[in-house]
PDB file of N, CA, C and O in Angstrom:
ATOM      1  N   UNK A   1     -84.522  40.478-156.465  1.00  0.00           N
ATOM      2  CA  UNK A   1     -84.853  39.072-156.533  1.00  0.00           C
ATOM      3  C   UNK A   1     -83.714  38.324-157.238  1.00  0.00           C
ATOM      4  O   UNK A   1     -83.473  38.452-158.438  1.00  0.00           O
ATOM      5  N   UNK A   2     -82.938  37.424-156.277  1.00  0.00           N
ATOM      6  CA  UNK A   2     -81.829  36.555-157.074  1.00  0.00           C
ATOM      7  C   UNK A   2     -82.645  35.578-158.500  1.00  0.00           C
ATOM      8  O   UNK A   2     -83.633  34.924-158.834  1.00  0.00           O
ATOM      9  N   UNK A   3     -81.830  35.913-158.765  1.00  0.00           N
ATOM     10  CA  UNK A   3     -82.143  34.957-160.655  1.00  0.00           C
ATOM     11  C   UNK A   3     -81.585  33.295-160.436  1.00  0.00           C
ATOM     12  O   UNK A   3     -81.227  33.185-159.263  1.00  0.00           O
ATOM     13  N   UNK A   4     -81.413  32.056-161.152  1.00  0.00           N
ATOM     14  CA  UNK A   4     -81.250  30.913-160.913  1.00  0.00           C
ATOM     15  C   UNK A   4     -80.221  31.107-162.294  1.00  0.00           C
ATOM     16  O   UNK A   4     -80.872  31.315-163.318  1.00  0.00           O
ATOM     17  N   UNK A   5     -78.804  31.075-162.476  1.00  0.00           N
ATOM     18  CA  UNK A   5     -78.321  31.493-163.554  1.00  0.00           C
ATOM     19  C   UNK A   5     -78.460  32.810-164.175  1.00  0.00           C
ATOM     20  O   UNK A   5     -79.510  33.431-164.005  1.00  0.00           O
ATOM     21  N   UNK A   6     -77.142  33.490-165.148  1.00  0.00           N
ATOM     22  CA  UNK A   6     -77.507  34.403-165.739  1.00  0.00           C
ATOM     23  C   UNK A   6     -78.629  34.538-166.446  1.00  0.00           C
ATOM     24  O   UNK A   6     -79.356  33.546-166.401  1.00  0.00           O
ATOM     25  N   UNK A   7     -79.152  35.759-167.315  1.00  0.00           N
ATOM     26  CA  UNK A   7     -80.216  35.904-168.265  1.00  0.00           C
ATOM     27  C   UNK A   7     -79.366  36.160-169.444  1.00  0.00           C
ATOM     28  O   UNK A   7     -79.955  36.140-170.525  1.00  0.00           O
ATOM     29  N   UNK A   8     -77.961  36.421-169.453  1.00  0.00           N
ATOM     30  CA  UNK A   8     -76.973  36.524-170.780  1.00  0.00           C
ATOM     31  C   UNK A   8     -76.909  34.920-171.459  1.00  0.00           C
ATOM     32  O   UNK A   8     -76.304  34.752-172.518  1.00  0.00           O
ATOM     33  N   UNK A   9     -77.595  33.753-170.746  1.00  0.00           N
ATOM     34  CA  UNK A   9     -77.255  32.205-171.320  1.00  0.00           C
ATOM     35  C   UNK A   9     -78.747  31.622-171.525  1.00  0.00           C
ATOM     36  O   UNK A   9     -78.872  30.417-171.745  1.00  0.00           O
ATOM     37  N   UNK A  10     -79.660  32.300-171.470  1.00  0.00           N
ATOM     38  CA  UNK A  10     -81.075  31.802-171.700  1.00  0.00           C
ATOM     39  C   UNK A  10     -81.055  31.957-172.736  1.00  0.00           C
ATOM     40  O   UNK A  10     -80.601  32.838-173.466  1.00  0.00           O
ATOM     41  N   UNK A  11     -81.977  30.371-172.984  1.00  0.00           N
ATOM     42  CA  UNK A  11     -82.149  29.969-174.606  1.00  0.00           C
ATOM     43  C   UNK A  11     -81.018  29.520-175.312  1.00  0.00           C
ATOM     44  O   UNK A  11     -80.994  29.526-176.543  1.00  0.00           O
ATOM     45  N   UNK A  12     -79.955  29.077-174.526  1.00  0.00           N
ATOM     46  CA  UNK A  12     -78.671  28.817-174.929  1.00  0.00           C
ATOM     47  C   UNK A  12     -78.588  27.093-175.488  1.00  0.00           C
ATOM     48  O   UNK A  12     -77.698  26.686-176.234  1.00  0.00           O
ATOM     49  N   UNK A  13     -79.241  26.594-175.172  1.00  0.00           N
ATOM     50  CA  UNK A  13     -79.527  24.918-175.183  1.00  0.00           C
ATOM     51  C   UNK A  13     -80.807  24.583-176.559  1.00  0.00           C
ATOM     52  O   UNK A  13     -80.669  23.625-177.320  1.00  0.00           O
ATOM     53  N   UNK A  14     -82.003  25.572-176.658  1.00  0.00           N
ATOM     54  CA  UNK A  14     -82.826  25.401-177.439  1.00  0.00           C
ATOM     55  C   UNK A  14     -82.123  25.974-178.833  1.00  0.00           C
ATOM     56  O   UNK A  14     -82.148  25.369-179.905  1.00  0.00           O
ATOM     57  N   UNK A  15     -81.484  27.277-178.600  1.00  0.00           N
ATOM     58  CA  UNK A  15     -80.689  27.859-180.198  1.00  0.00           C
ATOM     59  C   UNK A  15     -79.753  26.760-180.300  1.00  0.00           C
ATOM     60  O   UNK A  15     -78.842  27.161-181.024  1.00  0.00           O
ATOM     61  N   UNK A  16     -79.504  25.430-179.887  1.00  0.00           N
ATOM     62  CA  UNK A  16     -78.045  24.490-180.285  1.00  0.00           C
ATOM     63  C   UNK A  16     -78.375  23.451-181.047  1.00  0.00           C
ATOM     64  O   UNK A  16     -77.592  22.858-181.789  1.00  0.00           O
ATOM     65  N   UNK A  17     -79.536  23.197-180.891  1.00  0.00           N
ATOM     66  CA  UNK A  17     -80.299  22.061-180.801  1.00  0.00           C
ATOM     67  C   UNK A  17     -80.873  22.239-182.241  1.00  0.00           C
ATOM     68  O   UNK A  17     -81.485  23.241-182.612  1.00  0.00           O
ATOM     69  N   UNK A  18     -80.503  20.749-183.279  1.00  0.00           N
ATOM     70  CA  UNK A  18     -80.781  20.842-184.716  1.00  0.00           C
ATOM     71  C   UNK A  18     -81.790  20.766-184.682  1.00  0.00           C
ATOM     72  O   UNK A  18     -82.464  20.024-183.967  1.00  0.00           O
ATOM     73  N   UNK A  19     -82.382  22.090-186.034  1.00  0.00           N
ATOM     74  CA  UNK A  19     -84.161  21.907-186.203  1.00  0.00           C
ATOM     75  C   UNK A  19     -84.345  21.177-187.077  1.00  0.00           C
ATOM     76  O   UNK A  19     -83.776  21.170-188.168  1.00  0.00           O
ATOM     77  N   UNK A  20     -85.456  20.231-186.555  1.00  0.00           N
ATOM     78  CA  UNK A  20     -85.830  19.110-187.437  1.00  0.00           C
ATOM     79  C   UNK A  20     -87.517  19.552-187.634  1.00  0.00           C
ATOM     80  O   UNK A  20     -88.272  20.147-186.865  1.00  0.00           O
ATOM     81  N   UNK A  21     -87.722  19.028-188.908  1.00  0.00           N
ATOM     82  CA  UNK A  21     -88.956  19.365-190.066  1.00  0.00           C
ATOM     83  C   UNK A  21     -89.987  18.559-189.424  1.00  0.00           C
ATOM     84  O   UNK A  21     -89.337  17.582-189.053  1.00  0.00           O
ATOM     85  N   UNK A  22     -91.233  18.359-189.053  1.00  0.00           N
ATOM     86  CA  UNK A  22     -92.485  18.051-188.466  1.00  0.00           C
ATOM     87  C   UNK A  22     -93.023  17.121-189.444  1.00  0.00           C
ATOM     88  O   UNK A  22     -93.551  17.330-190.536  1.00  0.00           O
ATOM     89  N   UNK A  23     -92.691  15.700-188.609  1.00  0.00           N
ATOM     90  CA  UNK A  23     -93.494  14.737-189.739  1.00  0.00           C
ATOM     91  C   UNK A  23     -95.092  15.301-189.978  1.00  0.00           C
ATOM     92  O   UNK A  23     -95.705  15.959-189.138  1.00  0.00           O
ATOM     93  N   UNK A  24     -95.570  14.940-191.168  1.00  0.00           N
ATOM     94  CA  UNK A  24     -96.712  14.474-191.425  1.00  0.00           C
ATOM     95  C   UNK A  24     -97.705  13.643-190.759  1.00  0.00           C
ATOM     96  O   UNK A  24     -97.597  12.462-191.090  1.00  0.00           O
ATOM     97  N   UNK A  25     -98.611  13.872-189.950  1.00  0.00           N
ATOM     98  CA  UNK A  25     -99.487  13.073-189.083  1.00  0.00           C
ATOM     99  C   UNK A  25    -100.721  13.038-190.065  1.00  0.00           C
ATOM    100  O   UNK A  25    -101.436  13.955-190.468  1.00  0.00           O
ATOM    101  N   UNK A  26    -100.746  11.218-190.405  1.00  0.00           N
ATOM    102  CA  UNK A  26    -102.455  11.504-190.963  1.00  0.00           C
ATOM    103  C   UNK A  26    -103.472  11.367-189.547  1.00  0.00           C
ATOM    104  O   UNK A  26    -103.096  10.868-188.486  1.00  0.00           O
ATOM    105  N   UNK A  27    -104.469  11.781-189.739  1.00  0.00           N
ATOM    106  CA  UNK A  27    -105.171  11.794-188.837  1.00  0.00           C
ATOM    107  C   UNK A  27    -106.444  10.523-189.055  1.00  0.00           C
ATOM    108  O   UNK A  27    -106.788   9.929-190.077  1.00  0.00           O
ATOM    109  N   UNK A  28    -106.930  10.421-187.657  1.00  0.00           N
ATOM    110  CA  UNK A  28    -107.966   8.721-188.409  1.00  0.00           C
ATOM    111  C   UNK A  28    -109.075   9.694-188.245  1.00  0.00           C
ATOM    112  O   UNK A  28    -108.831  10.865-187.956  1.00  0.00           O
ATOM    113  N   UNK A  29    -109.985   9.365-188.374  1.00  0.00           N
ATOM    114  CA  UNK A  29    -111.400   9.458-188.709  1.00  0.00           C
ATOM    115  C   UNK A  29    -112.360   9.791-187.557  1.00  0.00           C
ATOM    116  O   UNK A  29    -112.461   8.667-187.064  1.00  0.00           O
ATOM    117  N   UNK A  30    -113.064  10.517-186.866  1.00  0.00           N
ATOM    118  CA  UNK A  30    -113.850  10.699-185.573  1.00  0.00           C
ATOM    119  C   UNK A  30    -114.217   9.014-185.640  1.00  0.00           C
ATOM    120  O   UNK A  30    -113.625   8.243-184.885  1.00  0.00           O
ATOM    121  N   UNK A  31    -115.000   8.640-186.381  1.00  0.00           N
ATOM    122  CA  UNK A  31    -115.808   7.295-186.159  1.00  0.00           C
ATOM    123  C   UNK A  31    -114.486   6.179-185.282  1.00  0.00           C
ATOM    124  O   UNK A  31    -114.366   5.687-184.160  1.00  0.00           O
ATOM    125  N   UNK A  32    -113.838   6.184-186.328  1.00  0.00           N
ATOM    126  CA  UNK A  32    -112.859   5.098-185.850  1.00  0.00           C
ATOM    127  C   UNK A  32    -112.164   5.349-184.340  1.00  0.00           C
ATOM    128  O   UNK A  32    -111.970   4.652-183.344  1.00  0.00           O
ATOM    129  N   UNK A  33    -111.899   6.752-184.739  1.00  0.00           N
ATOM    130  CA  UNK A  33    -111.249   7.033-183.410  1.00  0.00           C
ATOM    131  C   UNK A  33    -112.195   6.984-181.917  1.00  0.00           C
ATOM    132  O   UNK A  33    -111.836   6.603-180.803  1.00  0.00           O
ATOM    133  N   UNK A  34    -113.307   7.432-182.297  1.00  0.00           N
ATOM    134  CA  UNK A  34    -114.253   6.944-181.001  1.00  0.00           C
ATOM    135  C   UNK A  34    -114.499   5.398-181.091  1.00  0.00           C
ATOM    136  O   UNK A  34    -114.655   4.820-180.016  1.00  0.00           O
ATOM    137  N   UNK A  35    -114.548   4.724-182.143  1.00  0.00           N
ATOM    138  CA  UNK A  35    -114.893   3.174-181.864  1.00  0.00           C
ATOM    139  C   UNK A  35    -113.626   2.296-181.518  1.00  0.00           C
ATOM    140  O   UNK A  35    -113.777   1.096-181.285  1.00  0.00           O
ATOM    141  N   UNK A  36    -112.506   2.825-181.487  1.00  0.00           N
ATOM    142  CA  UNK A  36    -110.898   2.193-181.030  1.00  0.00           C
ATOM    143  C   UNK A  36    -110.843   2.585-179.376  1.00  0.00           C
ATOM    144  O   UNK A  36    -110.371   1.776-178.578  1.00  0.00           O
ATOM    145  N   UNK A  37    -111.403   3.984-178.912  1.00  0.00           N
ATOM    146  CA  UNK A  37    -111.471   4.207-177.215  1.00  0.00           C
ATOM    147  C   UNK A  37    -112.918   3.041-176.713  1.00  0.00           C
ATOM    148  O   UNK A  37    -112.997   2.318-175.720  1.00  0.00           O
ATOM    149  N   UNK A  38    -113.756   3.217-177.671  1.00  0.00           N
ATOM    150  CA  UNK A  38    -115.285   2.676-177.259  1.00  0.00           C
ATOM    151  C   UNK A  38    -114.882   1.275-176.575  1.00  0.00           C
ATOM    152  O   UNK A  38    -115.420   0.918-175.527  1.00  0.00           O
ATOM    153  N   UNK A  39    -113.600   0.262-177.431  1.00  0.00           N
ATOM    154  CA  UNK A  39    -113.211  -0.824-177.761  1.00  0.00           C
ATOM    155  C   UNK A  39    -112.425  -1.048-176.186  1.00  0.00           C
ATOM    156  O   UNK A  39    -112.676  -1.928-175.362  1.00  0.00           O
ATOM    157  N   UNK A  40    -111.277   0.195-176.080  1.00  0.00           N
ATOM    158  CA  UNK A  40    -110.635   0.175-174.881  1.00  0.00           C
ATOM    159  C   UNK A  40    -111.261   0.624-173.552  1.00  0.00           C
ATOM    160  O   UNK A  40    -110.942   0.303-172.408  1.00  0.00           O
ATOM    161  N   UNK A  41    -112.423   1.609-174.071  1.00  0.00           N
ATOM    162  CA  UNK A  41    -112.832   1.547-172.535  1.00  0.00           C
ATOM    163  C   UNK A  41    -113.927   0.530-172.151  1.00  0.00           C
ATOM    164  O   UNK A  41    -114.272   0.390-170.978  1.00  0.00           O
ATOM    165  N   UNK A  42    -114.351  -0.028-172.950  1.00  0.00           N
ATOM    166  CA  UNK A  42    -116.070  -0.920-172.145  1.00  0.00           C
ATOM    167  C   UNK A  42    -115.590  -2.161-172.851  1.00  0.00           C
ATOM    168  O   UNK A  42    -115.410  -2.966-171.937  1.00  0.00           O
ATOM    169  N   UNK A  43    -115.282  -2.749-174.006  1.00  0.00           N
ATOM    170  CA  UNK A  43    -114.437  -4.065-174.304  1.00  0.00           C
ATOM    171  C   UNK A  43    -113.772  -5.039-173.419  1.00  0.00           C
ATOM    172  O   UNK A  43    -114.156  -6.165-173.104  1.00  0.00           O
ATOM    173  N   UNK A  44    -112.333  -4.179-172.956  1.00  0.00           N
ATOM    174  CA  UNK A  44    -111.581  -4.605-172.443  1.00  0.00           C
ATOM    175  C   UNK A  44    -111.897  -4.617-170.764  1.00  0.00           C
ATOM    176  O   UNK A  44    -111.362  -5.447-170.029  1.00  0.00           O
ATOM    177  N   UNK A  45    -112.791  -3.636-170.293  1.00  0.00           N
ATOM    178  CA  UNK A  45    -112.897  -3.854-168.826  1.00  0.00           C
ATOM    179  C   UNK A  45    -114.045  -4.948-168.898  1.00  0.00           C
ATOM    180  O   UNK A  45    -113.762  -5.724-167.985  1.00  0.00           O
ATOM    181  N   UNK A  46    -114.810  -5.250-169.312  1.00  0.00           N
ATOM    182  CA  UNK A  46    -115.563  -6.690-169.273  1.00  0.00           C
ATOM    183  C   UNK A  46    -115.125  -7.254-169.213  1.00  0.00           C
ATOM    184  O   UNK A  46    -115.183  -7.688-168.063  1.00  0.00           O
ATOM    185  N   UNK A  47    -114.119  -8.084-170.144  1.00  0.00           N
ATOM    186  CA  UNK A  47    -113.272  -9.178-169.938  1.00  0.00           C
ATOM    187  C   UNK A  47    -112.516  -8.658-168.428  1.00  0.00           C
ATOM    188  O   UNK A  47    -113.081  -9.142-167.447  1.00  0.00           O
ATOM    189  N   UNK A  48    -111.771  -8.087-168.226  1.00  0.00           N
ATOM    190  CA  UNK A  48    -111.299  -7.749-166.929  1.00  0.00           C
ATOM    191  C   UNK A  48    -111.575  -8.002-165.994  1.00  0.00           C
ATOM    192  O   UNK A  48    -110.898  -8.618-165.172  1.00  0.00           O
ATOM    193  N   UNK A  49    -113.025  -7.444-165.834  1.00  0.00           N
ATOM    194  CA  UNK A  49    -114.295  -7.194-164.501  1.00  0.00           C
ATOM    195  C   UNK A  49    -114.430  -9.073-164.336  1.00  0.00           C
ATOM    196  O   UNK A  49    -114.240  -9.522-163.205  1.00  0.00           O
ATOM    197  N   UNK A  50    -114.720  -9.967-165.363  1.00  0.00           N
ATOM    198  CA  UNK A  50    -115.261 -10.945-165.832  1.00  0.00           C
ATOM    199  C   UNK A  50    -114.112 -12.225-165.054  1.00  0.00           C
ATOM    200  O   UNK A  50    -114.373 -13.154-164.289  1.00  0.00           O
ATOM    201  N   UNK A  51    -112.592 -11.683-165.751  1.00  0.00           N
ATOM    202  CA  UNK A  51    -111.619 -12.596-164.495  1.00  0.00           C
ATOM    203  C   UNK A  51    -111.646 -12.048-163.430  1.00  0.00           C
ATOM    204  O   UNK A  51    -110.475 -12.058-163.050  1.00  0.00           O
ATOM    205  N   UNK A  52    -112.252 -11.564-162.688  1.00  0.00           N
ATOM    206  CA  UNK A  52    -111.745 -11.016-161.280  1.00  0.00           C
ATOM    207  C   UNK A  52    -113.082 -12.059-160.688  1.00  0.00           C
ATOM    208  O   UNK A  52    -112.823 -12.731-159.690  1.00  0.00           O
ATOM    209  N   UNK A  53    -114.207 -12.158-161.182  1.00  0.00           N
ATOM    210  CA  UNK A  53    -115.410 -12.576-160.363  1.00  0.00           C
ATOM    211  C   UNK A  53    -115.121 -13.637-160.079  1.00  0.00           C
ATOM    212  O   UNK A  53    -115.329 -14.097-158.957  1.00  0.00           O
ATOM    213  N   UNK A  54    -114.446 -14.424-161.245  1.00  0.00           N
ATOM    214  CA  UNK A  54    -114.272 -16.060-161.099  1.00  0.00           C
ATOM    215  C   UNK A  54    -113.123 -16.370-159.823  1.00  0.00           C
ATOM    216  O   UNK A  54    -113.431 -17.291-159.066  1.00  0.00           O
ATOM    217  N   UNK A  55    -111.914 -15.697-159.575  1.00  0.00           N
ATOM    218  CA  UNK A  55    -111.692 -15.771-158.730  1.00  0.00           C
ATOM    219  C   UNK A  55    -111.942 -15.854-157.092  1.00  0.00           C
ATOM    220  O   UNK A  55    -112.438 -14.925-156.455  1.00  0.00           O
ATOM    221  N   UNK A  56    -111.574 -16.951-156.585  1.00  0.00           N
ATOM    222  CA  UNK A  56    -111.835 -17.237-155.283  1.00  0.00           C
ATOM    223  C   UNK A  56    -110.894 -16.726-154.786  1.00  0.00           C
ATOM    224  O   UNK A  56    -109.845 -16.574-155.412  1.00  0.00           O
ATOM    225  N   UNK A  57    -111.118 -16.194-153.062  1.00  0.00           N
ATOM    226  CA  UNK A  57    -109.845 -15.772-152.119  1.00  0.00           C
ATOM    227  C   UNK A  57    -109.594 -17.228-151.510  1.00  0.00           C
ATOM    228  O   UNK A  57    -110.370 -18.108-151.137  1.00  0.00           O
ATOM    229  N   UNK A  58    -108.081 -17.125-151.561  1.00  0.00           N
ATOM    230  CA  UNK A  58    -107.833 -18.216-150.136  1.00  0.00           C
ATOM    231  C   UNK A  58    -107.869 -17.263-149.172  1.00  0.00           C
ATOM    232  O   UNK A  58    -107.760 -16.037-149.171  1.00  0.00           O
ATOM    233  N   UNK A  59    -108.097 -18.343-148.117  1.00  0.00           N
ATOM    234  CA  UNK A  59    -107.957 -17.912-146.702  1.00  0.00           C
ATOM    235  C   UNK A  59    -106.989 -18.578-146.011  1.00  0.00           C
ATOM    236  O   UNK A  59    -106.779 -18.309-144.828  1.00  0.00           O
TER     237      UNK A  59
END
């Protein structure tokens, strides 16, 4: 089975590459975090749903 490049140069790009230290992620809260999607998913498509009705088609 032909190979796509040697296997003597794999991993040659990831070992070059400066390791950098893993910020700190605070994390939010289940509550908040379900009431910030709650906000984006059923919030914002009302208003949405809400301009589309008022619109008339031309013909």
């Amino acid at each position: 089975m032909p190979t796509h490049g040697s296997l003597t140069k794999a991993g040659k790009v990831r070992n070059q590459t400066p390791k950098i230290p893993p910020t700190r992620k605070k994390n939010t809260s289940p509550r908040r975090r379900n009431l910030r999607n709650y906000q984006k998913m059923i919030t914002n498509q009302r208003a949405f749903d809400k301009g589309r009705r008022r619109r008339r088609r031309r013909r």
